[in-house]
C-alpha positions as CSV (number, residue, x, y, z in Angstrom):
1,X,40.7,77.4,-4.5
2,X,42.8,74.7,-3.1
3,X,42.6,72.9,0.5
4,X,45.4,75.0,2.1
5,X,44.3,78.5,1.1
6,X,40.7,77.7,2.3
7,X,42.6,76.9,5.9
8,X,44.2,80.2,5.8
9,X,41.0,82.4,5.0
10,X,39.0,80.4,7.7
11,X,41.3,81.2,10.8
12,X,42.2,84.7,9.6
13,X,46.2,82.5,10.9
14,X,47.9,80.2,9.2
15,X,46.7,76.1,10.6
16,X,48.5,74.2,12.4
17,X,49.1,71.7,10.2
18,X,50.4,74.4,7.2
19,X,52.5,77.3,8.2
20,X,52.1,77.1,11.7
21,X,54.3,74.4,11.7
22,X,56.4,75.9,9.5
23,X,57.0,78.4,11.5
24,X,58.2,75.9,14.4
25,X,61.3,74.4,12.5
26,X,64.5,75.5,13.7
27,X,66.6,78.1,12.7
28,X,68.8,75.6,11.0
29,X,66.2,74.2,8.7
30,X,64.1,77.3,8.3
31,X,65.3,77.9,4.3
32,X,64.3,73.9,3.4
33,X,61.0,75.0,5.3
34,X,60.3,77.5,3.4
35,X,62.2,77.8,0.0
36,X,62.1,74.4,-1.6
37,X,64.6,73.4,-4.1
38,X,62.6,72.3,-6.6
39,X,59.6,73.1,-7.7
40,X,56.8,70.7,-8.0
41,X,53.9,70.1,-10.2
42,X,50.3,71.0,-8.9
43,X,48.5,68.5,-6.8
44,X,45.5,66.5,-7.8
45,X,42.2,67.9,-6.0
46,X,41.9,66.6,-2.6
47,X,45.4,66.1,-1.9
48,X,46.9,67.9,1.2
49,X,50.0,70.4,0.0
50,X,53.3,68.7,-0.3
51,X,54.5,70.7,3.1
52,X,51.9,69.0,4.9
53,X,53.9,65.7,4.1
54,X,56.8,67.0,4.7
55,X,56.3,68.1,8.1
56,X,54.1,64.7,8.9
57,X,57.1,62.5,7.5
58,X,59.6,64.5,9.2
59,X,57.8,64.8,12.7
60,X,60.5,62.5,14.6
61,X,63.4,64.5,12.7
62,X,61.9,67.8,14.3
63,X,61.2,66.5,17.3
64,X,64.6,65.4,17.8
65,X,65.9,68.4,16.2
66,X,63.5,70.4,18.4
67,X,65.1,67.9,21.4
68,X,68.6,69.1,20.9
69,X,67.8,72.7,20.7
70,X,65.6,72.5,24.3
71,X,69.3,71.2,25.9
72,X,71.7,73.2,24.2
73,X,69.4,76.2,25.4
74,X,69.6,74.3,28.6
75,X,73.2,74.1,29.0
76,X,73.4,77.9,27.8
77,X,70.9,78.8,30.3
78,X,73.3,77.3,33.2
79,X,75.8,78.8,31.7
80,X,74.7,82.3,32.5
81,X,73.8,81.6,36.3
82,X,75.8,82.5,38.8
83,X,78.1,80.7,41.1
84,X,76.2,77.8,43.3
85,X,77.6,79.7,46.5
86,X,75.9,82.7,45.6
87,X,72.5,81.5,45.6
88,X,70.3,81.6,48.7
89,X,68.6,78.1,48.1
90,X,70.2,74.9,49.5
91,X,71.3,72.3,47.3
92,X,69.3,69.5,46.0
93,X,70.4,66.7,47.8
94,X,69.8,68.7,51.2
95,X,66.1,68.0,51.0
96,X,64.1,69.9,53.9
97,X,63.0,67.6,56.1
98,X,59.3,68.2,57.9
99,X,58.8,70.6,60.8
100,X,62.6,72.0,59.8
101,X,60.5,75.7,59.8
102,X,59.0,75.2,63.4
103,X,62.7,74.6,64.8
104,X,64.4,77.5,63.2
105,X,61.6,79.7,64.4
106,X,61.8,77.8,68.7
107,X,65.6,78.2,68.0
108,X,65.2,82.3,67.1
109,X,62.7,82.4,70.2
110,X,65.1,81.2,72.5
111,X,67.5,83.2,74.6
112,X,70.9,83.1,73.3
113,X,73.7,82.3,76.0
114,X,75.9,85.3,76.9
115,X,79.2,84.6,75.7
116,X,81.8,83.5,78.3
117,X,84.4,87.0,79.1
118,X,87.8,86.3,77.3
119,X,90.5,86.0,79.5
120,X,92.2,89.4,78.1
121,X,88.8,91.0,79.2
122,X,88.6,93.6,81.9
123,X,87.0,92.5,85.5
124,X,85.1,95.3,86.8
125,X,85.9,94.6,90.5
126,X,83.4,97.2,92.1
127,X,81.1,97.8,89.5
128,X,82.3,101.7,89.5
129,X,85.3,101.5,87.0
130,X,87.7,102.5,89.5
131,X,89.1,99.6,90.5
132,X,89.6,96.6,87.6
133,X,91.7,93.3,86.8
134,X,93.2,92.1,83.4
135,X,94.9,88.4,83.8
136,X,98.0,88.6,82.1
137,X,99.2,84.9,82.7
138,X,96.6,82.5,84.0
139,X,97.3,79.9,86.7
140,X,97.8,76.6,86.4
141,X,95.2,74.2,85.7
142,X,93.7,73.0,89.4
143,X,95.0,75.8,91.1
144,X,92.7,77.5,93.9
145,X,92.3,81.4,94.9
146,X,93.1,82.7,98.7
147,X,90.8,83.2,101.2
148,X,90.2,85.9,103.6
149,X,92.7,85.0,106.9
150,X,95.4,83.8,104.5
151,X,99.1,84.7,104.3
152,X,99.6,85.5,100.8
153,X,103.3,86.1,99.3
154,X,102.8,88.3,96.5
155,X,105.7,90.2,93.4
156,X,104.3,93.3,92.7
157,X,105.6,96.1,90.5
158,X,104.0,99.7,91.0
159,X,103.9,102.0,87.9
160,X,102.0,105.4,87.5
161,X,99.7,106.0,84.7
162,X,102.3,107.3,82.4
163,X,104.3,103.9,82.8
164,X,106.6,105.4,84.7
165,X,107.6,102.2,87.6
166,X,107.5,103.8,91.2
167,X,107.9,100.4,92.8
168,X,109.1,96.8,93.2
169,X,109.0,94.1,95.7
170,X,109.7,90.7,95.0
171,X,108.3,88.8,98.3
172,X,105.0,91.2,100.1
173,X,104.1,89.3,102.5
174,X,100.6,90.4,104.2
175,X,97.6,88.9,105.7
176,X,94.6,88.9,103.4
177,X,91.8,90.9,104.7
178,X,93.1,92.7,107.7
179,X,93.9,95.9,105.7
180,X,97.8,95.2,106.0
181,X,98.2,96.7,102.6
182,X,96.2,99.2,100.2
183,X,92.5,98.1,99.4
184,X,93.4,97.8,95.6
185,X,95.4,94.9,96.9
186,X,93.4,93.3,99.4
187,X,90.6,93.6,97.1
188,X,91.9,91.5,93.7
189,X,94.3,89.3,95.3
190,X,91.5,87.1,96.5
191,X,89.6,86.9,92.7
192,X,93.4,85.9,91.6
193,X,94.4,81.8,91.2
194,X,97.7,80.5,92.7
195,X,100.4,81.4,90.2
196,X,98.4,83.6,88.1
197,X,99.8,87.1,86.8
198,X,97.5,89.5,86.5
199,X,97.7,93.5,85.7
200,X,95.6,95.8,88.1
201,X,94.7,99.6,88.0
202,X,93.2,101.3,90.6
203,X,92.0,105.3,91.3
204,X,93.8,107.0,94.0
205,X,91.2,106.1,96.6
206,X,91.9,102.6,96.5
207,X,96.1,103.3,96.9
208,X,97.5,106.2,98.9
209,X,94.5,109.0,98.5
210,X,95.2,112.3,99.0
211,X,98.3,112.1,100.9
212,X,100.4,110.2,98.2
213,X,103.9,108.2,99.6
214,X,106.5,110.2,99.3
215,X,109.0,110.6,97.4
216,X,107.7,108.0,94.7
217,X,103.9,108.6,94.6
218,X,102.1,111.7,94.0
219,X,98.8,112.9,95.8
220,X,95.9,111.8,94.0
221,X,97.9,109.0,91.7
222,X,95.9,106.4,90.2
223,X,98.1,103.4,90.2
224,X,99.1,100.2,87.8
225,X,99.3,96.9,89.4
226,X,101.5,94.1,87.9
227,X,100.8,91.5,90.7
228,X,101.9,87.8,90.1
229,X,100.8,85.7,93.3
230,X,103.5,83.4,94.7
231,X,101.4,81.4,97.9
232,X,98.6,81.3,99.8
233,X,98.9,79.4,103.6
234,X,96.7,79.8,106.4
235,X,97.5,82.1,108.8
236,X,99.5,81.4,112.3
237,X,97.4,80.1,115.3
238,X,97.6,82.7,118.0
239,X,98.0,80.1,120.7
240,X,101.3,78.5,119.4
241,X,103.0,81.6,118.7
242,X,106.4,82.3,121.1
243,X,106.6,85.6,122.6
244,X,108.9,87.1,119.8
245,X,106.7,86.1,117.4
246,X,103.8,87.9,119.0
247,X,105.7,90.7,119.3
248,X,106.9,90.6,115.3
249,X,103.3,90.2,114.5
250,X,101.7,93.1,116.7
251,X,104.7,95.0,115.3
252,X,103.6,94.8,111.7
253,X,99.9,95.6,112.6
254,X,100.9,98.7,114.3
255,X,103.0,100.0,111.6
256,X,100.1,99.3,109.3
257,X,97.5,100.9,111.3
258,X,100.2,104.2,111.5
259,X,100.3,104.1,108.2
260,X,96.7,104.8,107.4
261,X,96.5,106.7,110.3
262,X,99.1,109.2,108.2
263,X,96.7,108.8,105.2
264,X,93.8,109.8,107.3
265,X,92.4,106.7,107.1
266,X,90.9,106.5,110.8
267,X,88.3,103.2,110.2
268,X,91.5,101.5,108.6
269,X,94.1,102.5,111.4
270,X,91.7,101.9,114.3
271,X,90.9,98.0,112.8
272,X,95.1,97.8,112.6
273,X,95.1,98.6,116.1
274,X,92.5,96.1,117.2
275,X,94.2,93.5,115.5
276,X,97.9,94.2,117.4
277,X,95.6,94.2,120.8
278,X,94.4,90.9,120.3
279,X,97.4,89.7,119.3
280,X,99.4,90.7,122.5
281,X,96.2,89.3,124.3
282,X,95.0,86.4,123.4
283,X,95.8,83.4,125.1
284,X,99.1,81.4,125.0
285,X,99.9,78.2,125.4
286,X,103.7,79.2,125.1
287,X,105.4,79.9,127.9
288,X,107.3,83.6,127.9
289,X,109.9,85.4,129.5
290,X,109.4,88.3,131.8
291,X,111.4,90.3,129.0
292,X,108.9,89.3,126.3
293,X,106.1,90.0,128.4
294,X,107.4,93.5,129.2
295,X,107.7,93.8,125.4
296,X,104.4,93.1,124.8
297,X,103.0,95.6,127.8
298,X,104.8,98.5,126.2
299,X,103.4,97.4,122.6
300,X,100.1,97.2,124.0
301,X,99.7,100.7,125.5
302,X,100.9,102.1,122.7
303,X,98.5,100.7,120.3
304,X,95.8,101.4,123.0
305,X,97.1,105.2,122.5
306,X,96.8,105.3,118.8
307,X,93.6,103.4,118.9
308,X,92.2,106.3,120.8
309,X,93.8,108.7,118.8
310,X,91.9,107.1,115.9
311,X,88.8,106.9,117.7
312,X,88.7,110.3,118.7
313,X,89.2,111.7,115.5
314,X,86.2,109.2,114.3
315,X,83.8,111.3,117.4
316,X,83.7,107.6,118.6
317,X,84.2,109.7,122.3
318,X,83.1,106.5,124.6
319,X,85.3,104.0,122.6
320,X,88.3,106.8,122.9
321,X,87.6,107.2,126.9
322,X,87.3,103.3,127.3
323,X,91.0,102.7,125.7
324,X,92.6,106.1,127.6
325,X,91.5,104.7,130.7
326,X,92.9,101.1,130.0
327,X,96.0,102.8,129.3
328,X,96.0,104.6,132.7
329,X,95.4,101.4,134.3
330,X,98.9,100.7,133.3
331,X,100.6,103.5,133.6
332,X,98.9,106.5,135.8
333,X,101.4,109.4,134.5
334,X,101.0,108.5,130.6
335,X,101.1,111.6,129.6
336,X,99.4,111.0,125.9
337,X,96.9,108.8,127.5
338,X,96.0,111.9,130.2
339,X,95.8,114.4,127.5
340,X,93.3,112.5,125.0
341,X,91.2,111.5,127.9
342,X,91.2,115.2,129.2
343,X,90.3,116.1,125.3
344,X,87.8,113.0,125.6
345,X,85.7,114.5,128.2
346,X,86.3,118.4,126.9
347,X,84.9,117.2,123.4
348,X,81.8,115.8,125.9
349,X,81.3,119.0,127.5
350,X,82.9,117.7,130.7
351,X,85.1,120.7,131.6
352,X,85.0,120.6,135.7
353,X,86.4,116.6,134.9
354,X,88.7,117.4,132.2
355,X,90.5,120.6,133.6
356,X,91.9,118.3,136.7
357,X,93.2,115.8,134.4
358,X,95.0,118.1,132.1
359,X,96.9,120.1,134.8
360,X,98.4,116.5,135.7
361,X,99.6,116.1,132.6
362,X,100.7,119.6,132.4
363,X,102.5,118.9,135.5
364,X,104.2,115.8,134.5
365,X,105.7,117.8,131.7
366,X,105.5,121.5,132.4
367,X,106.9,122.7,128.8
368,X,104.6,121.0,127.0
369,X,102.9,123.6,124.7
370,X,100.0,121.4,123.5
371,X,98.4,120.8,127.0
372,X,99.2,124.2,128.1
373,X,97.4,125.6,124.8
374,X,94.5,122.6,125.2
375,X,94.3,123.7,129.5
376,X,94.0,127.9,128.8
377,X,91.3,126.7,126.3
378,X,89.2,124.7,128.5
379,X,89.6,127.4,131.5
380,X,88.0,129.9,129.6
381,X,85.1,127.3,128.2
382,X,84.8,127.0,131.3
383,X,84.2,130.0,133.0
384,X,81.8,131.2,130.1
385,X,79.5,128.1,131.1
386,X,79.6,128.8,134.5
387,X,78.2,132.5,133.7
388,X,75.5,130.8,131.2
389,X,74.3,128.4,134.4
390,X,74.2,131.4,136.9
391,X,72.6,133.8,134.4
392,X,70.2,130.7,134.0
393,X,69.6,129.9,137.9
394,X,68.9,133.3,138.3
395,X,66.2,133.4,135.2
396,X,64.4,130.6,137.0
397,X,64.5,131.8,140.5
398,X,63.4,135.4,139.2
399,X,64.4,138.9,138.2
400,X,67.1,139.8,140.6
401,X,66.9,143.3,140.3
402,X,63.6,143.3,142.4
403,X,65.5,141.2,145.6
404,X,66.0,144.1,148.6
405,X,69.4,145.8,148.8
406,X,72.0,144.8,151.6
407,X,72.5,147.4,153.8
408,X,76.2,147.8,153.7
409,X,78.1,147.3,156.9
410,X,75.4,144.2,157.9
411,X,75.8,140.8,157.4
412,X,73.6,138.3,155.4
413,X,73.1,136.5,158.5
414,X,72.2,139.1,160.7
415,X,68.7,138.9,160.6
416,X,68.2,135.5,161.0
417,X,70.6,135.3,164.2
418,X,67.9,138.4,165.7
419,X,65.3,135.9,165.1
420,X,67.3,132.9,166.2
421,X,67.7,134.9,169.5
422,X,64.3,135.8,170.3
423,X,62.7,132.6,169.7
424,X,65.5,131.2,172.2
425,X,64.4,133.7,174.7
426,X,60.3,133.1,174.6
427,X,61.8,128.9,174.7
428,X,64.1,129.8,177.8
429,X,61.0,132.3,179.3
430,X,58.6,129.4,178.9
431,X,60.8,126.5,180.4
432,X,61.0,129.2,183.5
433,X,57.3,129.5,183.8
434,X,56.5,126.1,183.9
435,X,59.1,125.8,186.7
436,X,57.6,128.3,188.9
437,X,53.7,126.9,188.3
438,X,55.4,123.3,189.1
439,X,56.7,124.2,192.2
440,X,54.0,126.3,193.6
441,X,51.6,123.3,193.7
């Protein structure tokens, strides 16, 4: 048996120097591997088979051969994967530098910043989402926002929910923060820059309530805003103002405060009110005619009027007497001021005080049905607490039904004058006897 069959039956596998390598030449070679062309003539003993040559002398060949093969299975390997953007790994040449881990993980452990609100955003004014603010066109760069006291010109356009425009009015003119206009106003003109446009809507209890404004606006009508704001100057100085300015600016306060007054907005009204008063009242350092002064006497009474009108209907019955009687200190016969101040102490269970002051009224103005309705009212309020306190005197003093009858034809004060004259006559009888002893000795 020759050298290569004894390899075979010894490893149960073909060696590694026979078939083994055989077995490793490429596909391209395998035939010359396997089937050669000739055949040869039987080695000498010893000799290794002629394959084993072959494959020794042709090592580099195969190796080469073996070479190509490894990178054309290379280049058909990246061939098959997919695109470099769809794999997760970074490229080579972005090498990870140390601690790169540690980073990502402080960068996931830190808070991440609330994104600044776009401009088209909402602002939630009052929290509630009743009241809000879109900026349609923003103001220009270093412009600043009004501040409460401010005269603010404002164009606003008034539309209903439906988009139907109720509204216009190129130059409002109002004071910020003294309530001259609605609170959806007064409230977002001051979070608005000089020159900025900006789109508000606002629930019914921010714009005319319950009541509505008629003709245009419905009760209970949330409202659109398209408010651009034109100027913002501080507000006049009370001191320099002429007397026809005073009286143009107490004016406009008292038509505001009526104005929420017919909305039913008492706290609103009554601050309107205030705000005429102490603008016919404070100090001038103007002088004034005795025309413009009469002006602003009449204005001021009748503000002091509504202001208790207000005040009453608030229960606020001290703060309602105190203007009533301020009023009277003007004019005695104001009628309106002698009727609230008669309702004033009625509503304070004051009737013996109240009932005088209403008959003057009633007779300032006898057909007046209010007072005469108000008067009969109080007169029988009245009466029915003067029977509760007798009833009540009575209770404390005792059951009445056990005090002696009155003997009918007798006085209540004949008794006492029986008494009144016997005690007279023992005083006179006495006096006498003390004469007589006196003279005797």
């Amino acid at each position: 048996m020759g050298v290569g069959a004894g390899r075979v039956s010894q490893s149960g596998a073909p060696s590694p120097g026979g078939a083994g390598r055989a077995n490793s030449c490429p596909p391209s070679s395998m035939a010359s591997c396997a089937e050669p062309s000739e055949p040869s003539a039987p080695l000498p003993a010893g000799v290794p088979p002629l394959e084993d040559f072959e494959v020794l002398d042709g090592v580099e060949d195969a190796e080469g051969e073996e070479e190509e093969e490894e990178e054309e299975e290379e280049e058909d390997d990246l061939s098959e994967l997919p695109p470099l953007e769809d794999m997760g790994q970074p490229p080579a040449e972005e090498a990870e530098q140390p601690g790169a881990l540690a980073r990502e993980f402080l960068a996931a452990m830190e808070p991440e910043p609330a994104p600044a609100p776009a401009p088209e955003e909402w602002l939630d004014i009052l929290g509630n989402g009743l009241l809000r603010k879109k900026t349609l066109v923003p103001g220009p760069p270093g412009s600043s926002r009004p501040v409460k006291g401010q005269v603010v010109t404002v164009h606003l356009q008034t539309s209903l929910e439906n988009g139907t425009r109720v509204q216009e009015e190129p130059e409002l003119v109002f004071t910020l923060g003294d309530c001259d206009v609605i609170q959806a106003l007064d409230l977002s003109v001051p979070l608005m820059d000089v020159g900025e446009t900006a789109m508000v809507t606002a629930d019914s209890k921010y714009c005319y309530g319950p009541q509505g404004r008629s003709p245009y606006i419905p009760p209970h009508a949330a409202l659109c805003l398209e408010v651009t704001l034109k100027t913002a100057v501080d507000g006049p100085d009370l001191e320099m103002l002429t007397g026809q300015e005073r009286v143009a600016l107490a004016n406009r306060k008292r038509e505001c405060g009526n104005a929420h007054y017919q909305r039913a907005d008492f706290v609103l009204a009554a601050n309107s009110y205030d705000l005429a008063i102490k603008a016919i009242t404070s100090s001038a350092k103007v002088d004034m005619t005795f025309e413009e002064e009469a002006q602003l006497l009449q204005l001021k009474v009748k503000c002091l009027n509504n202001l208790a009108a207000s005040r009453l209907k608030l229960d606020h019955y001290r703060a309602a007497l105190r203007s009533c009687s301020l009023v009277l200190e003007h004019q005695p016969d104001n009628i309106k001021a002698l009727f609230r101040k008669g309702k004033v102490l009625a509503q304070q269970g004051e009737y013996s005080e109240a009932i005088p002051i209403l008959r003057a009224a009633l007779k300032l103005e006898p057909s007046n049905k209010t007072i005469h309705a108000e008067l009969s009212k109080l007169v029988k309020k009245h009466a029915a607490q003067r029977s509760t306190e007798t009833a009540l005197y009575r209770k404390m003093l005792g059951n009445p039904s056990r005090l002696p009858a009155k003997c009918p034809g007798k006085g209540a004060w004949s008794i006492p004058w029986k008494w009144l004259f016997g005690a007279t006559a023992v005083a006179l009888g006495g006096v006498a006897l003390s004469v007589v002893i006196a003279a005797r000795n």
